[in-house]
C-alpha atoms as a printed R data frame, in Angstrom:
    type eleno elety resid chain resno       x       y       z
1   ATOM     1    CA   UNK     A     1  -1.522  -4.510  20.918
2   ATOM     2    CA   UNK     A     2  -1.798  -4.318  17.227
3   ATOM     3    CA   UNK     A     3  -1.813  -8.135  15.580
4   ATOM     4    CA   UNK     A     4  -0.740  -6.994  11.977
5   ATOM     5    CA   UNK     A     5   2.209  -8.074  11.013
6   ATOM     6    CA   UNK     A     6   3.113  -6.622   7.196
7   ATOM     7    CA   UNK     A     7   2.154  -3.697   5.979
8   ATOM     8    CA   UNK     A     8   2.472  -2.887   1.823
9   ATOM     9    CA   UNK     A     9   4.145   1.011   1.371
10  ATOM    10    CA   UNK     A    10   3.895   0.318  -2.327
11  ATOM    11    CA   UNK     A    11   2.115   3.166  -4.478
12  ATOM    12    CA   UNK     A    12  -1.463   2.284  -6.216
13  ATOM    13    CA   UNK     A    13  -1.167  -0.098  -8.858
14  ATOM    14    CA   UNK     A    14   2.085  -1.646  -8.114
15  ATOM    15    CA   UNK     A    15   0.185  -5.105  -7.477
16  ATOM    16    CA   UNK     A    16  -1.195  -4.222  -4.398
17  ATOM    17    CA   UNK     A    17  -4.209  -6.157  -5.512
18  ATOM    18    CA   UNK     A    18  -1.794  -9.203  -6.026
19  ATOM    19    CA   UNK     A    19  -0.519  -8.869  -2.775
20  ATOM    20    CA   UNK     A    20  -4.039  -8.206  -0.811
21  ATOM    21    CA   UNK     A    21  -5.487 -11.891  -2.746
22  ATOM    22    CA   UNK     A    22  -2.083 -13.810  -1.979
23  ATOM    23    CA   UNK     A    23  -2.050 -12.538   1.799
24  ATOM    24    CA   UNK     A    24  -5.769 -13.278   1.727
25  ATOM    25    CA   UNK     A    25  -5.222 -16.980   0.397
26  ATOM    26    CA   UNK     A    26  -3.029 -17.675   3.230
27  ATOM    27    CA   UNK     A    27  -5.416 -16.554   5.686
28  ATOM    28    CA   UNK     A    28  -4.492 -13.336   6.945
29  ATOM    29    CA   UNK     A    29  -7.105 -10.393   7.281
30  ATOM    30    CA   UNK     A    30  -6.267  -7.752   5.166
31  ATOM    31    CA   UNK     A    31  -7.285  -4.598   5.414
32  ATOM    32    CA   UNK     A    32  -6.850  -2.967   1.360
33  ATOM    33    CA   UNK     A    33  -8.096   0.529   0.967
34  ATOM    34    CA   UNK     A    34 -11.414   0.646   2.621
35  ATOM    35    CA   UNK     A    35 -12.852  -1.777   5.548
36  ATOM    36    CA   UNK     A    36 -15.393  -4.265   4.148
37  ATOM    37    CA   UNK     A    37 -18.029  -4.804   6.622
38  ATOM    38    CA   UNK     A    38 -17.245  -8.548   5.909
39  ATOM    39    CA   UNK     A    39 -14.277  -8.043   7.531
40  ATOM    40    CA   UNK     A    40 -14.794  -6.614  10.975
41  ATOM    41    CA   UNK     A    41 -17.442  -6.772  13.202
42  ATOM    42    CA   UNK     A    42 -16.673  -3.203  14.474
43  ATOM    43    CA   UNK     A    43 -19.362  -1.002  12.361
44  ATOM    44    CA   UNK     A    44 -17.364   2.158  13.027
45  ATOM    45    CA   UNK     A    45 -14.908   0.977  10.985
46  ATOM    46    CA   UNK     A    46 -16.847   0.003   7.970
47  ATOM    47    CA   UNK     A    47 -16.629   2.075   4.856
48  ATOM    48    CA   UNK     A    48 -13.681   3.885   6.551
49  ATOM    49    CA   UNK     A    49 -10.456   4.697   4.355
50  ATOM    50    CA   UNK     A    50  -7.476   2.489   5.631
51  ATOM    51    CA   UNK     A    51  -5.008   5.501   5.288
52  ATOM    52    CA   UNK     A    52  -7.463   7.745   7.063
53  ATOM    53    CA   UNK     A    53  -7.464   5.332   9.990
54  ATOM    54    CA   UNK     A    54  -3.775   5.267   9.882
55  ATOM    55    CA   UNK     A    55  -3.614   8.781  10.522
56  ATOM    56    CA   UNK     A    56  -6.686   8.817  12.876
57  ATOM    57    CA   UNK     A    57  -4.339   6.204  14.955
58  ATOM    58    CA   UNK     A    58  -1.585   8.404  14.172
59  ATOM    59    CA   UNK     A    59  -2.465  11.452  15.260
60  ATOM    60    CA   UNK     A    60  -4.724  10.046  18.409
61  ATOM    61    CA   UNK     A    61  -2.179   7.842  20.580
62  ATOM    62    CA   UNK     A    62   1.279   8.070  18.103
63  ATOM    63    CA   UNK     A    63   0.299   4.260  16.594
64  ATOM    64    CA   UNK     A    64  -0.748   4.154  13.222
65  ATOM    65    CA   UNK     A    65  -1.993   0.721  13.947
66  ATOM    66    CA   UNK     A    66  -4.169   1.507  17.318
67  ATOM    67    CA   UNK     A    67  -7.201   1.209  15.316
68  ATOM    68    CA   UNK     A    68  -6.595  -1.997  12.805
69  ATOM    69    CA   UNK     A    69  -7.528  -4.566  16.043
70  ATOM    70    CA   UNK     A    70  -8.716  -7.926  14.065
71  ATOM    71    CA   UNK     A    71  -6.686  -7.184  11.288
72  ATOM    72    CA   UNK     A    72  -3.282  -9.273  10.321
73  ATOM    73    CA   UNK     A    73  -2.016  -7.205   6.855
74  ATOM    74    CA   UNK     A    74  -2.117  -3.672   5.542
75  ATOM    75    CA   UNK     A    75  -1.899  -4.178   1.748
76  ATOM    76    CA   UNK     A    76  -2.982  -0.466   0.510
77  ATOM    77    CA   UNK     A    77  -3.109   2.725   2.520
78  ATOM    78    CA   UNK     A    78  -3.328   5.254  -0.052
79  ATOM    79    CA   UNK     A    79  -6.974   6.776  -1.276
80  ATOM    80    CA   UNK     A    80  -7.191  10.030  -3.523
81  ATOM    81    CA   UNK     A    81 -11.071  10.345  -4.237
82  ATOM    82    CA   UNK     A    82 -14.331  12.389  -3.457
83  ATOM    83    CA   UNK     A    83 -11.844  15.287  -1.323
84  ATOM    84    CA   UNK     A    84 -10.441  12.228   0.389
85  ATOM    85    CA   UNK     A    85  -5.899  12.380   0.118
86  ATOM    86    CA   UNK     A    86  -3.857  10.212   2.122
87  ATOM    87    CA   UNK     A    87  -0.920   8.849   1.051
88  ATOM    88    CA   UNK     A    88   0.844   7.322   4.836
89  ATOM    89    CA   UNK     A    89   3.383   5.181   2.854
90  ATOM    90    CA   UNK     A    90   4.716   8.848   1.927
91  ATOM    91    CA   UNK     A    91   5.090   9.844   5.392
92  ATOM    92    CA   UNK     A    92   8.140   9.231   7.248
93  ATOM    93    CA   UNK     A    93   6.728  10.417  10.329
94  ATOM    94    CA   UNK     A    94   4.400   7.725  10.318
95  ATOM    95    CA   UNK     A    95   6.405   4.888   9.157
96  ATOM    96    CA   UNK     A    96   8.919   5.979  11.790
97  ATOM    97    CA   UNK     A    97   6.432   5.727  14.526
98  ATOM    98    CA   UNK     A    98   5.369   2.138  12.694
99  ATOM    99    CA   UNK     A    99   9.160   0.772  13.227
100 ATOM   100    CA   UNK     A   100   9.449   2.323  17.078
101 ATOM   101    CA   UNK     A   101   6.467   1.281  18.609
102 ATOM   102    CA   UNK     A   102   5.831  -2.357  15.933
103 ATOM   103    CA   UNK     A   103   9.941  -3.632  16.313
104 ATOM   104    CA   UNK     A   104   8.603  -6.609  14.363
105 ATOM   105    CA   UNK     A   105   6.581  -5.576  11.814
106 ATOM   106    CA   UNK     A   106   7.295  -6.542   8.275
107 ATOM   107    CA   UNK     A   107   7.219  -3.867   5.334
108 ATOM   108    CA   UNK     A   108   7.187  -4.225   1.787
109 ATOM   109    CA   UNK     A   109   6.959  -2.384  -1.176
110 ATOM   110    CA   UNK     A   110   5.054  -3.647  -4.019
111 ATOM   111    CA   UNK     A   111   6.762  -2.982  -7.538
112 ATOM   112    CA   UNK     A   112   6.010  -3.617 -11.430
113 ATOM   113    CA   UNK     A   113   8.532  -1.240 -14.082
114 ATOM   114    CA   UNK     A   114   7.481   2.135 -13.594
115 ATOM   115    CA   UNK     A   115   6.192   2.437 -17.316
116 ATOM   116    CA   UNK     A   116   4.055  -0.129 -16.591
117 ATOM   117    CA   UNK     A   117   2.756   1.799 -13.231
118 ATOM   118    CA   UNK     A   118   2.381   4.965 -15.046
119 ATOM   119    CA   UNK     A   119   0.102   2.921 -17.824
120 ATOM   120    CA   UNK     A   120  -2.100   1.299 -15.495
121 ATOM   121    CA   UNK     A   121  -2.504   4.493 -13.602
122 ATOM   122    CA   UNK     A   122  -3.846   6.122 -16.618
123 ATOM   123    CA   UNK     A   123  -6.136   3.054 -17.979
124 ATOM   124    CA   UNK     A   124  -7.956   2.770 -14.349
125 ATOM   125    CA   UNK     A   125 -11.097   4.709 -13.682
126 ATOM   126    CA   UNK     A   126 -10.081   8.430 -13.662
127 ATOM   127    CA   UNK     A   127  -7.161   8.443 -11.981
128 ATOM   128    CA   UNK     A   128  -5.347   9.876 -14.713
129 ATOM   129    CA   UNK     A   129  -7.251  13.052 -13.918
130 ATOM   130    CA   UNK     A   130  -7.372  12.748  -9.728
131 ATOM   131    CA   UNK     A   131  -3.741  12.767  -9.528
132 ATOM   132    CA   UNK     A   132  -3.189  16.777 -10.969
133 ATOM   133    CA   UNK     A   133  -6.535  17.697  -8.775
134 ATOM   134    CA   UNK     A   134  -5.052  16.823  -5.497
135 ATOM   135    CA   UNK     A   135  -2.031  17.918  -3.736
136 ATOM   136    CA   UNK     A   136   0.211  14.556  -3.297
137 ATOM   137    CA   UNK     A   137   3.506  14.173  -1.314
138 ATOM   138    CA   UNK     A   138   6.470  14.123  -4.297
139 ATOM   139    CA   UNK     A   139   3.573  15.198  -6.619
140 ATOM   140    CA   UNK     A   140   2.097  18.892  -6.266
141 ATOM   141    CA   UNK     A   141  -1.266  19.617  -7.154
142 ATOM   142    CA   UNK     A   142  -1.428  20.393 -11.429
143 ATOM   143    CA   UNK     A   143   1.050  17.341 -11.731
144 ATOM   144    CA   UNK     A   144   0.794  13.564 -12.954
145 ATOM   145    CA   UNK     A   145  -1.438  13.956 -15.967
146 ATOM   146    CA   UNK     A   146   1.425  13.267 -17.679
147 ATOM   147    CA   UNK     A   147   3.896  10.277 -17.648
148 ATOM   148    CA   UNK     A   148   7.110  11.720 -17.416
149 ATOM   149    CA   UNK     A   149   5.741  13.743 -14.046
150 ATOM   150    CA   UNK     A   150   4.272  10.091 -13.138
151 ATOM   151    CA   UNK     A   151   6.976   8.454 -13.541
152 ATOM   152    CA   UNK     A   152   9.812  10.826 -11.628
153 ATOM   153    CA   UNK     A   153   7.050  10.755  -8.656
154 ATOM   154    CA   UNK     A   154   7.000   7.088  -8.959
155 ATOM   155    CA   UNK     A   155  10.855   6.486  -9.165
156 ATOM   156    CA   UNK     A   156  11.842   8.968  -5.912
157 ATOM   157    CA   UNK     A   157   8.850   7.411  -3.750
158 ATOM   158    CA   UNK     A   158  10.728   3.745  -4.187
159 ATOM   159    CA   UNK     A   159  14.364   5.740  -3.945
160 ATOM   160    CA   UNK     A   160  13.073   7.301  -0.411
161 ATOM   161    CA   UNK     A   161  11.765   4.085   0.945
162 ATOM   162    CA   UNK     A   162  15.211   2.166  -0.130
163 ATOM   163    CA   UNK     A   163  16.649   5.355   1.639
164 ATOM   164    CA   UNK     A   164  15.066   4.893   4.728
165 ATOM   165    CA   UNK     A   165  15.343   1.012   5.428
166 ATOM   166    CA   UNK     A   166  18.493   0.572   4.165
167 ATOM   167    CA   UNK     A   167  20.089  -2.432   5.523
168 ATOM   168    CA   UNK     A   168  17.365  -3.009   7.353
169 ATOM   169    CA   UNK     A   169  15.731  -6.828   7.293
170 ATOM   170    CA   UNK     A   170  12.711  -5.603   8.041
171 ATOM   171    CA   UNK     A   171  11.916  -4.192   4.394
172 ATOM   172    CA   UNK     A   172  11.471  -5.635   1.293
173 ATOM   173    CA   UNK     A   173  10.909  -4.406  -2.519
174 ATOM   174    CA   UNK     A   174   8.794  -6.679  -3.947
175 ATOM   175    CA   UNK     A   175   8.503  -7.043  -7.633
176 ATOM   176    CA   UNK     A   176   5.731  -8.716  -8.709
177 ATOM   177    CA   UNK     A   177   5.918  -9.905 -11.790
178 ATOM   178    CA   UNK     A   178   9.440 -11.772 -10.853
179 ATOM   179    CA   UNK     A   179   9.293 -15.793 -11.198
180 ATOM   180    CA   UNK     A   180   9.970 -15.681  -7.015
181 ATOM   181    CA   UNK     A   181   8.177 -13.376  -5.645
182 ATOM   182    CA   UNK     A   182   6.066 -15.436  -3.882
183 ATOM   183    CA   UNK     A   183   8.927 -17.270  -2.659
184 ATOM   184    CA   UNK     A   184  10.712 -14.295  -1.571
185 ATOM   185    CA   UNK     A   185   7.584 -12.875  -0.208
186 ATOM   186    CA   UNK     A   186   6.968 -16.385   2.225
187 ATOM   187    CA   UNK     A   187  10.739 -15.931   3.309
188 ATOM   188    CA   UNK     A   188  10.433 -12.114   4.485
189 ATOM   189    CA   UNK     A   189   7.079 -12.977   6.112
190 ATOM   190    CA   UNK     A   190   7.691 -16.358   7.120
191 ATOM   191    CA   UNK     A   191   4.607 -17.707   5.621
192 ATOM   192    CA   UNK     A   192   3.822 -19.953   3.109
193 ATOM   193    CA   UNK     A   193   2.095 -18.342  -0.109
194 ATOM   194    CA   UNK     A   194   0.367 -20.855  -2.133
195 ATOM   195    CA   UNK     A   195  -1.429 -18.154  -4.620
196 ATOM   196    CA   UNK     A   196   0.293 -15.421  -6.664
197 ATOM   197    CA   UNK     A   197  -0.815 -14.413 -10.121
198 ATOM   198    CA   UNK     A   198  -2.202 -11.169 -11.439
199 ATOM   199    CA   UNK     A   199  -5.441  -9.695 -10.109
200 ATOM   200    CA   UNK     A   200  -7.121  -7.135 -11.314
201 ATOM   201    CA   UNK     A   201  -6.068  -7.655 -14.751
202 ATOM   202    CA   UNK     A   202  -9.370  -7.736 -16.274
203 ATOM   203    CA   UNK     A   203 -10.741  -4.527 -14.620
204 ATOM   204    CA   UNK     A   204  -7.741  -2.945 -15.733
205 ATOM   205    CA   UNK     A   205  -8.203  -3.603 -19.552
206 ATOM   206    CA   UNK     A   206 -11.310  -2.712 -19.172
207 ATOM   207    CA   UNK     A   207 -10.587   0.848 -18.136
């Protein structure tokens, strides 16, 4: 049985850097984006995509979680690189099997203003032109360059996931940059969070 507990349906830089560090500080393992060999012991895992795992478990036994043994948090699933396009915090198939077979899993959605979304998309590495290159749930392939197209893909991914887990206590938007949401984020999890700041920041301007 799968040991995670929370797993972050929030798109690419929505703070899910923020998130994997505070989760991190508080001692869970965290699987973000890709396995670190540091993390796992298990060397068929290493270097593997977290979203292509999630559909490996998906698509093998019906869990998206069968193969994350050892790990306690999912803070990114999506990757878009090198021919490589998952995006399982898209998929309502998957998150549906997620809330059937994991009753008390945790979910939430990491959030900044979508403005500020669309800018860091397009200041980090060359996302700006991977987006339009690949075909995306909510954003077809020859769309995102731009930020309007960014930013209505954005909006309706956050509108489907309030859709789905409406009144549901199981789900929580997160916005990062709020004064409490670390303390909002220790309530839904029921863990304390000692760290939250901005990470990433640097690497960011940098782009």
């Amino acid at each position: 049985m799968s040991r995670v507990r929370v797993v972050n349906l929030g798109l690419p830089k929505s703070g899910t850097t923020t998130f994997n560090k505070a989760l991190t500080e508080a001692g869970l393992v965290v699987a973000d984006h890709r396995i670190r060999p540091r993390q796992t012991t298990d060397r068929g895992l290493h270097g593997l995509f977290v979203g292509d795992l999630m559909y490996r478990g998906y698509f093998g036994s019906g869990d998206p979680l069968a193969l994350f043994g050892g790990f306690d948090a999912i803070s990114e699933t999506s990757v878009i690189r090198q021919g490589v396009n998952f995006w399982p915090q898209t998929d309502f198939g998957l998150i549906e099997a997620l809330r059937t077979l994991h009753p008390g899993l945790r979910f939430v959605a990491t959030r900044r203003p979508t403005a500020d979304i669309c800018a860091s998309m397009a200041g980090w590495s060359n996302m700006i032109d991977r987006l339009p290159a690949y075909a995306i749930p909510g954003l077809p392939r020859g769309y995102g360059r731009e930020e309007g197209e960014r930013a209505r893909w954005i909006d309706a991914h956050y509108a489907f996931l309030a859709r789905i887990f409406a009144g549901s206590e199981a789900y929580l938007e997160l916005d990062v940059g709020a004064p409490d949401a670390a303390a909002r984020l220790s309530s839904h999890l029921g863990l304390e969070i000692g760290w939250w700041g901005r990470a990433n920041a640097r690497r960011e301007a940098a782009g």
